[in-house]
Every structure is written in C-alpha cells, then in structure tokens.
KEKE-3310 file (N, C-alpha, C; in steps of 0.2 Angstrom, whole numbers, plus 5000, padded with zeros to 4 digits):
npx = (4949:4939:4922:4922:4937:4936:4926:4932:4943:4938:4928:4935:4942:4930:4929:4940:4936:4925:4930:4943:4960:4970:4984:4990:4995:4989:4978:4981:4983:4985:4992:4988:4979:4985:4998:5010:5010:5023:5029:5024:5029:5045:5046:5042:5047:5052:5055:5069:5083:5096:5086:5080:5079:5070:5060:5058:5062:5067:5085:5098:5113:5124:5126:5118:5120:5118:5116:5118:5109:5100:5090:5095:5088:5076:5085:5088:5076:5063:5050:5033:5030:5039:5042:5041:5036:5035:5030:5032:5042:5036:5034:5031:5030:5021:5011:5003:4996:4993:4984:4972:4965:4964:4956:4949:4939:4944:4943:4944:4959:4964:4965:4978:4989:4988:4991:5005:5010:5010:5021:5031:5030:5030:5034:5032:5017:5015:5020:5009:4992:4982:4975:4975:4966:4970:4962:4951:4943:4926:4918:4927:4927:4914:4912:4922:4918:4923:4937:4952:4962:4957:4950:4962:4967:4957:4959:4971:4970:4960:4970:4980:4973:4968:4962:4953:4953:4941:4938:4946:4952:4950:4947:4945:4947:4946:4961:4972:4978:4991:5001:5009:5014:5032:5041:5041:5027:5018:5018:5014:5002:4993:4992:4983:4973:4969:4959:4958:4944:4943:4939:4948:4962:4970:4987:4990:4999:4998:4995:4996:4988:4989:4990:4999:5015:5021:5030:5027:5022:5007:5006:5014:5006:4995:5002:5004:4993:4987:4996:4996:4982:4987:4989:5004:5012:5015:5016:5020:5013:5013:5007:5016:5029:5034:5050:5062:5066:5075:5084:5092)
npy = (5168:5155:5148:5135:5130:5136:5128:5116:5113:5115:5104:5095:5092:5091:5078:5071:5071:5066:5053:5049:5047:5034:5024:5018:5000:4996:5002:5013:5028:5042:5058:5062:5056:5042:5041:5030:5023:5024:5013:5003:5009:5009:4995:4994:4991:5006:5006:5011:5016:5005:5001:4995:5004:5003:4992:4995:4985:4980:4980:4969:4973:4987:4987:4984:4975:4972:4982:5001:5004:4994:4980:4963:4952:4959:4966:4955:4952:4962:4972:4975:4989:5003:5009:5004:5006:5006:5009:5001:4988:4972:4962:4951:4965:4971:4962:4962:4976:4976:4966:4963:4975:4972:4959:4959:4970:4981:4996:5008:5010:5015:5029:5032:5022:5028:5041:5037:5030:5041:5048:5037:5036:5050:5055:5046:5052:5062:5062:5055:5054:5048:5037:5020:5007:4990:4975:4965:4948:4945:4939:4937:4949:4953:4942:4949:4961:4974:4983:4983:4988:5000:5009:5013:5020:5030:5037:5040:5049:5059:5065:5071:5075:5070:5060:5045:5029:5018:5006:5003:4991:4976:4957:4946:4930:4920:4917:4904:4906:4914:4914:4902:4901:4899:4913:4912:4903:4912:4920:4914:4912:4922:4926:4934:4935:4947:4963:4979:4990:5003:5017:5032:5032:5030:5037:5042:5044:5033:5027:5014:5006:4994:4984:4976:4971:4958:4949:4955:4950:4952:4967:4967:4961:4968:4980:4977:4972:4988:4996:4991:4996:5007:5016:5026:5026:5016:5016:5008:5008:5005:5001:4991:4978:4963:4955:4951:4934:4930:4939:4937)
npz = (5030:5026:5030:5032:5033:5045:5052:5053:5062:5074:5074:5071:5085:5094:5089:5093:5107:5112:5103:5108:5101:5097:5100:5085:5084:5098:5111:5118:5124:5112:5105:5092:5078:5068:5075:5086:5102:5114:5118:5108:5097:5097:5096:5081:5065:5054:5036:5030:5022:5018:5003:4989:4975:4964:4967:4981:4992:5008:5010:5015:5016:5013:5001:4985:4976:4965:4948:4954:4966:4963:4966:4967:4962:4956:4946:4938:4934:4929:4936:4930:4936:4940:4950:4967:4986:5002:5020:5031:5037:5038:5050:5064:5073:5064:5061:5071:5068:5054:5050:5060:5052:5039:5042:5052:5054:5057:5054:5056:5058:5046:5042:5049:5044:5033:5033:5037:5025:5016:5022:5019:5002:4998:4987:4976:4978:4973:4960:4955:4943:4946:4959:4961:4968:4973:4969:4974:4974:4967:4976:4989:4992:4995:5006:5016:5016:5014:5004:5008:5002:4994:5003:5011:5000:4997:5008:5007:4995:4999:5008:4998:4989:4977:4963:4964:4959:4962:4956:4945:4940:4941:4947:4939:4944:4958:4966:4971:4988:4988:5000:5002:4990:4978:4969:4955:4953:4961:4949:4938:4945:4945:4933:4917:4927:4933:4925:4918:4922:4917:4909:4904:4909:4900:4897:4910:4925:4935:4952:4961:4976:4990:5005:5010:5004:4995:4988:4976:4964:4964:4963:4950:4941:4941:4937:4922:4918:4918:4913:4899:4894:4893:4899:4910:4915:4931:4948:4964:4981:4998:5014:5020:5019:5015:5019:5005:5004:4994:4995:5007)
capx = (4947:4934:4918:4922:4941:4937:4923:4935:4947:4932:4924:4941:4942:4926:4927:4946:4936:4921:4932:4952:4966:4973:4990:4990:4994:4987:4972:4986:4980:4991:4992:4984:4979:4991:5003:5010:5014:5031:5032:5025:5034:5049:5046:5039:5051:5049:5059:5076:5089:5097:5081:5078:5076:5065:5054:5059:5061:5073:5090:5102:5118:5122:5127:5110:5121:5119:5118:5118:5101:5094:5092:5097:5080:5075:5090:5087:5067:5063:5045:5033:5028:5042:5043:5035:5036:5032:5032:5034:5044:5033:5038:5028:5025:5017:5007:4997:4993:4989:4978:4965:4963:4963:4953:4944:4934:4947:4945:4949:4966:4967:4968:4985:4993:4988:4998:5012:5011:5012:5029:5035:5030:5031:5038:5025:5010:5018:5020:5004:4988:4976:4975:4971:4967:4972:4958:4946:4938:4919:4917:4931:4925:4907:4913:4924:4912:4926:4944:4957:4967:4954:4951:4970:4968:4951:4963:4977:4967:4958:4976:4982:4967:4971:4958:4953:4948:4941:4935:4950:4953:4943:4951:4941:4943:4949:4966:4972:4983:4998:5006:5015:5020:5036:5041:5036:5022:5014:5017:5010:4994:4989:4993:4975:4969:4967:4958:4954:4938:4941:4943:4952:4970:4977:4993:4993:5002:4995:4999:4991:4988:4989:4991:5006:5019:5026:5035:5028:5018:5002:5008:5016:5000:4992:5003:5003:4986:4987:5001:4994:4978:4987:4995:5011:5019:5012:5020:5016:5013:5009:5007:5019:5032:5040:5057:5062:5071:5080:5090:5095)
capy = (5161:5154:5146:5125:5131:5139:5122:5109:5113:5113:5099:5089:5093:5087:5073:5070:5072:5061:5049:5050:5045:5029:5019:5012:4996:4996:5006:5017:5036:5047:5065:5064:5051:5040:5041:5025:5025:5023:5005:5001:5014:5005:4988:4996:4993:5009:5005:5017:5015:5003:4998:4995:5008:5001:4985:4996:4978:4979:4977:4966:4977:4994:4988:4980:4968:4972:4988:5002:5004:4989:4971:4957:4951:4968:4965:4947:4952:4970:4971:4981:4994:5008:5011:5004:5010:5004:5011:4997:4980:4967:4958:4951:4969:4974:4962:4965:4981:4976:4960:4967:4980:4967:4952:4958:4975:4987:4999:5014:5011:5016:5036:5032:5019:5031:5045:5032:5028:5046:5049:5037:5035:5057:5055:5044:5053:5070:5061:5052:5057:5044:5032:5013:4999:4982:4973:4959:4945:4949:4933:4940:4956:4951:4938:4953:4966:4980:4980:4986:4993:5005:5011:5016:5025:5035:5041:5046:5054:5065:5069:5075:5079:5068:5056:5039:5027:5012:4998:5002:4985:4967:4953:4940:4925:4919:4915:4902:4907:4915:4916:4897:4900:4903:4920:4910:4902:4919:4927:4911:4910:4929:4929:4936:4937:4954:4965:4986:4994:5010:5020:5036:5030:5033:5042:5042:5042:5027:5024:5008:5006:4990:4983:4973:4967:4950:4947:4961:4948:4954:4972:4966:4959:4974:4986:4973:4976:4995:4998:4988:4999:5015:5019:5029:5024:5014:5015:5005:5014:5000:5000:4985:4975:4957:4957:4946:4928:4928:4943:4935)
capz = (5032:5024:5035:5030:5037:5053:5057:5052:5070:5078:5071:5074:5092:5096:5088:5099:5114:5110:5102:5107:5097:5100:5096:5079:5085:5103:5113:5123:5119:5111:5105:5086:5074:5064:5081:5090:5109:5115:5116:5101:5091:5100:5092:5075:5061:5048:5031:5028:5019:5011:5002:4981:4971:4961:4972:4986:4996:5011:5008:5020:5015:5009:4994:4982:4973:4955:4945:4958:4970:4963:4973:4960:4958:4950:4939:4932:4931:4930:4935:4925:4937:4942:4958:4972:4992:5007:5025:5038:5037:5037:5055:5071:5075:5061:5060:5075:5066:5048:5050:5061:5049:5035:5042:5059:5054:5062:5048:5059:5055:5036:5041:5054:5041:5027:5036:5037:5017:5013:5022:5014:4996:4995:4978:4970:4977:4969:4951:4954:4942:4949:4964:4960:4975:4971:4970:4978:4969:4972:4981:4995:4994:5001:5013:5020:5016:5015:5002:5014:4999:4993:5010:5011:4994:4999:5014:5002:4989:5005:5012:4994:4983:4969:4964:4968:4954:4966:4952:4939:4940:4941:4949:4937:4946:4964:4965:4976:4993:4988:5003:5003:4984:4979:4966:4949:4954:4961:4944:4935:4946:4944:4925:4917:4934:4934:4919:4917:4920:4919:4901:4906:4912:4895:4897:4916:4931:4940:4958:4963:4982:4992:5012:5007:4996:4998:4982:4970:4959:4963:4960:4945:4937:4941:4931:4916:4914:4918:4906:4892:4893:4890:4908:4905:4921:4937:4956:4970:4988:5002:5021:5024:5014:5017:5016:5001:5008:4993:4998:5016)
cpx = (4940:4929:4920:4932:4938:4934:4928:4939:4942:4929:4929:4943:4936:4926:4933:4943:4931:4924:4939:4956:4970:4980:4988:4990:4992:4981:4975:4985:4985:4990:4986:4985:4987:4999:5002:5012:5020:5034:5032:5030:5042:5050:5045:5047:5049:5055:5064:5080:5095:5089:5082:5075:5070:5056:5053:5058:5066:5078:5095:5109:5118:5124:5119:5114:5121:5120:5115:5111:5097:5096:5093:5091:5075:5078:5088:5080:5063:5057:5043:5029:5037:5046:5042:5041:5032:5034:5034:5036:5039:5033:5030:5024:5018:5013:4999:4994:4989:4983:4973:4962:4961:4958:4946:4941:4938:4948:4948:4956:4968:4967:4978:4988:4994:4993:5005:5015:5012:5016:5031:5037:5026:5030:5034:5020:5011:5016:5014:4997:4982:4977:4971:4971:4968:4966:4956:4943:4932:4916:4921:4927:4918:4907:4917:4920:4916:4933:4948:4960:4963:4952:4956:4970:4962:4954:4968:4975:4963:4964:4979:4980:4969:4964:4959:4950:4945:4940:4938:4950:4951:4948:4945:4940:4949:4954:4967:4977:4990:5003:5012:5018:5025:5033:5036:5030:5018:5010:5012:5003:4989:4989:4986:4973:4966:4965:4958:4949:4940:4944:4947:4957:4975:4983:4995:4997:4998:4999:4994:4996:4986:4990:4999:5007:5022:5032:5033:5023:5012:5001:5011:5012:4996:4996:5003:4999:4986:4989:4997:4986:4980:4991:5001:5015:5013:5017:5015:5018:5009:5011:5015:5023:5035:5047:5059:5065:5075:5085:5094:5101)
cpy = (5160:5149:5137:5126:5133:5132:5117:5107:5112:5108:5091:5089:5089:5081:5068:5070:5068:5053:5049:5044:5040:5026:5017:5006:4994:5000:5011:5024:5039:5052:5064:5057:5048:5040:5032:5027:5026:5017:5001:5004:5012:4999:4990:4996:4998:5007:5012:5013:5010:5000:4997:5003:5007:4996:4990:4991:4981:4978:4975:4970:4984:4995:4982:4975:4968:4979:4995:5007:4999:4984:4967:4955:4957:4968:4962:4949:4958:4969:4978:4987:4999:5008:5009:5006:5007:5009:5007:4992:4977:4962:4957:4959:4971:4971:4961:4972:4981:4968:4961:4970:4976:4960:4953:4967:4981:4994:5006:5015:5013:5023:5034:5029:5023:5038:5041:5033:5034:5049:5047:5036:5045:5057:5054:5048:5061:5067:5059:5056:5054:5039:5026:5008:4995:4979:4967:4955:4947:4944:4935:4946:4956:4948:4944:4960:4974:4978:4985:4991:4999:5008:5015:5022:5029:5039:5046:5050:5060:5068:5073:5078:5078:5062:5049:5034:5018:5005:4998:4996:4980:4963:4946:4932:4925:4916:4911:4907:4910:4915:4911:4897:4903:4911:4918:4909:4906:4920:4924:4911:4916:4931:4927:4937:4944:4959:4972:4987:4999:5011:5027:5036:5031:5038:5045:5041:5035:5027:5019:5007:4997:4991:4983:4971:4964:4951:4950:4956:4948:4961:4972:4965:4965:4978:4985:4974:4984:4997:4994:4992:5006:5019:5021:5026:5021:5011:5012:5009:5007:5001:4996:4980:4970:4957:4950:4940:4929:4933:4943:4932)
cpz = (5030:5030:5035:5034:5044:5054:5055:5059:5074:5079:5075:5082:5096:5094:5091:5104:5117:5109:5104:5103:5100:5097:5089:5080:5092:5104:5119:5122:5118:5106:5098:5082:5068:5069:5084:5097:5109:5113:5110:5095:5092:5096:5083:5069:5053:5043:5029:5026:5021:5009:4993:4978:4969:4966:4979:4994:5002:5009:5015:5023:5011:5002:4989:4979:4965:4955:4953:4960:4969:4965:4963:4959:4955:4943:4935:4932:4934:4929:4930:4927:4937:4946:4964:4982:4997:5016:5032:5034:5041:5042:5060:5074:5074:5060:5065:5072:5059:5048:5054:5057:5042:5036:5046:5060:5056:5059:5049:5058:5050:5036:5045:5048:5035:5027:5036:5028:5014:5016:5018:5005:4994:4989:4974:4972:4975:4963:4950:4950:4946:4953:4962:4965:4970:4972:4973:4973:4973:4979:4991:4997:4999:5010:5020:5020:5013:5008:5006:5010:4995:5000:5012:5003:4994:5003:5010:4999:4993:5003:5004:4987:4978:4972:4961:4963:4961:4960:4946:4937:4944:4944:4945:4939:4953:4962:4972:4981:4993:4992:5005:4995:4984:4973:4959:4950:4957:4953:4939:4938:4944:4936:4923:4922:4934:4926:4922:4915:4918:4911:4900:4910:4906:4896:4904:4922:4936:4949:4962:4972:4985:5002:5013:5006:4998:4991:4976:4965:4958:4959:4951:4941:4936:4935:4925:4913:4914:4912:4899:4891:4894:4895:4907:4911:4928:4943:4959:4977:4992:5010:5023:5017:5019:5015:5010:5005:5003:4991:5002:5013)
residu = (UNK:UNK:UNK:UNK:UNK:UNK:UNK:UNK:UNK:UNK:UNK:UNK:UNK:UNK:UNK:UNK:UNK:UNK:UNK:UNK:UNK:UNK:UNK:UNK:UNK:UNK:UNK:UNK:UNK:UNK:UNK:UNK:UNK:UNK:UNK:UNK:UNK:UNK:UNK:UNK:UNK:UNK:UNK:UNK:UNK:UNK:UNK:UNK:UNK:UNK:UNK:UNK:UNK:UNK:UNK:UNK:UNK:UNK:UNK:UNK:UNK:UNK:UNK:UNK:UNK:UNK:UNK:UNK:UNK:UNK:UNK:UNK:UNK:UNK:UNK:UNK:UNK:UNK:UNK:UNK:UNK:UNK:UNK:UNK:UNK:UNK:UNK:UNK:UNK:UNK:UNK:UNK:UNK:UNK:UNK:UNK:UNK:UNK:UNK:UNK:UNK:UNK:UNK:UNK:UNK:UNK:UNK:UNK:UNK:UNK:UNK:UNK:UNK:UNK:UNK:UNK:UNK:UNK:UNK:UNK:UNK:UNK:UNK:UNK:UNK:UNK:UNK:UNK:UNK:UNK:UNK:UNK:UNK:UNK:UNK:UNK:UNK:UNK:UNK:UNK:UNK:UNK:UNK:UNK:UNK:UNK:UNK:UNK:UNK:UNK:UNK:UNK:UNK:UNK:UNK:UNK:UNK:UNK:UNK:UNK:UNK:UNK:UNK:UNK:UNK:UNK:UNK:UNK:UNK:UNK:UNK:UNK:UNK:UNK:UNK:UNK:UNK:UNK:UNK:UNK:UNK:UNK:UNK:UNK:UNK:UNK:UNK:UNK:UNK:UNK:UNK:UNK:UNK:UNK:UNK:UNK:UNK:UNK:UNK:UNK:UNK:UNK:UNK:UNK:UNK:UNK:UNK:UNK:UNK:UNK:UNK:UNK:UNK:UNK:UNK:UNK:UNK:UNK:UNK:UNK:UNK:UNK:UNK:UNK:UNK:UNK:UNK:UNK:UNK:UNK:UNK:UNK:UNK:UNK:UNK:UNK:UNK:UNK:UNK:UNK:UNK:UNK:UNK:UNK:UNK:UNK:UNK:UNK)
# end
C-alpha cells in the first residue's frame, strides 16, 4: 500500500466529520457523497429504458418509432455527435437540484451529480479519449464567475483518470435564450457560435460534458465544430435531460 493510499481514507474521513454528506437535493444527511435521502430519491426521476439510442432522449413507449432504438427525430435529422446520455429526467424535482448549482453558487454538487453521470453514461467515459465542457460566452462566464459544465468534467476526469481539455471550445458570441425557441431556431441561433481551440483532438474520442440537454442543438453545434477539426467521434454525457415534446 502505498503512503497517498493509506492518507486518502483518512483524509476522507476527516473531512465526513468536519463537513458531512448531505442529500443531493436537500440538506438531510446521508451516508456518502453523491447519495439522496429517501424522500427525495422517491421523487427523483433517474432515465431507464426505453430511451434513444442515439439522443438518448426519453421515450413515451417501448417501441421509438422508426428504425429500431431510435426516436423519429434522430431518424429525420441525425445529429452529428453519436451518442449522448444523460442520468436524471429533466422534471420539477430535478430542478431543484440543477439550478442552484447552475445559477446560485452551489458548486458542491458537481462531485454527487458527477457520480450520477458516470453510472449512466459508463460506456462513453470507457471509449472517451478527452473530456470537453460546453462552453460559456466570456461575458456569462464572469457574470457567474464558474461554467457548471466544466466542473462536472474535472469531477469525471478525477473519477476516471482521463483528461480534461476545459477551453477546447469558444463560444464566440452570446446567444440569445434558447429555452422559448423551438428545435430549428436553436440549431439556426448556435450555427458558428461555437469554434476550437484546442489542436490535439485529431483523431479522438471526444466526450463533451454538459448540465443539460433540452433539444440536443447546443450539443450538436458543439460536435460540428469538433468533428470538423479532426475529432474522430464525439459523445455527449449530461446530468439532466428534457424529454423532447415532440415525442409526447
């Protein structure tokens, strides 16, 4: 056993006894990080099957409706990342757990959610050569001072010792408010939006990291520019997914 081995349980102990472990979405104590209590883990919807292979969006039924595993909207416009994954539906509960941590400083949460994201997106952070966040305009970035989804990929790239490129990618200018547009008007606001810094991604696994996916068109933008600089494949891995409406 090596000496950075034996102080790590020690090290983590004290800091459980100084600091204790709290609910992911409340302040109810519970056994070890990245745990919910009872009640909230009660309300908590995690994403299982039926989902998209590909978007991994929620699906309404166990059949997807087109070709088999994919949602119809995959079908008629096959984005140009992969894969993507998520670990909680997108609902009332969860948003008392992602919007603190996104808006109101709560950043403590980005080990517990990052324990979340790698149950369920296993697969990608296997194939993954490099972790990319989604980026901020810099304008955002200051105002909030933190980017949530890098955060979440410093956690992941700890947990599975794969490295973390934080500033692969620019967000060139501020876009407006995606969340009243529809699917088009997304894809149209973020087109150019996003460029690559980084000049070693040739020929790799990408897995770009986010909070949450509404409609995939941020993600999509993202891998358009990844891929067009050399990226041989890029997955998405997100905390929180909205279930598409027009799957309902």
């Amino acid at each position: 056993m090596t000496l950075i081995s034996f102080i790590k349980p020690i090290g983590r102990a004290i800091l459980d006894t100084l600091l204790p472990p709290n609910c992911l979405a409340c302040d109810t104590p519970v056994e070890t990080d990245g745990q919910f209590c009872l009640e909230c883990f009660r309300k908590t919807n995690f994403i299982s099957a039926p989902f998209c292979d590909c978007c991994g969006v929620p699906l309404p039924f166990g059949e997807a409706g087109g070709r088999a595993g994919i949602c119809l909207v995959c079908e008629a416009t096959p984005p140009a990342f992969t894969q993507a994954r998520a670990a909680l539906r997108y609902d009332d509960a969860t948003k008392h757990l992602i919007l603190p941590f996104k808006y109101a400083d709560r950043t403590e949460s980005a080990r517990g959610l990052a324990l979340l994201m790698a149950k369920a997106g296993a697969a990608l952070l296997l194939r993954a050569d490099q972790l990319v966040p989604v980026p901020l305009h810099i304008s955002r970035l200051r105002q909030r001072r933190y980017n949530q989804a890098a955060l979440l990929a410093w956690q992941l790239g700890r947990m599975i010792k794969k490295p973390v490129q934080p500033d692969a990618l620019v967000r060139n200018r501020v876009t407006v408010p995606l969340g009243p547009l529809g699917f088009e008007a997304r894809r149209s606001e973020l087109q150019d939006a996003i460029t690559v810094r980084a000049k070693n991604i040739g020929g790799k696994n990408i897995l770009l990291i986010d909070d949450i996916m509404t409609s995939g068109a941020t993600a999509n933008a993202c891998a358009v520019a990844l891929l067009a600089a050399g990226a041989a494949r890029v997955d998405v891995l997100t905390a929180a997914r909205v279930p598409d409406p027009r799957l309902t």
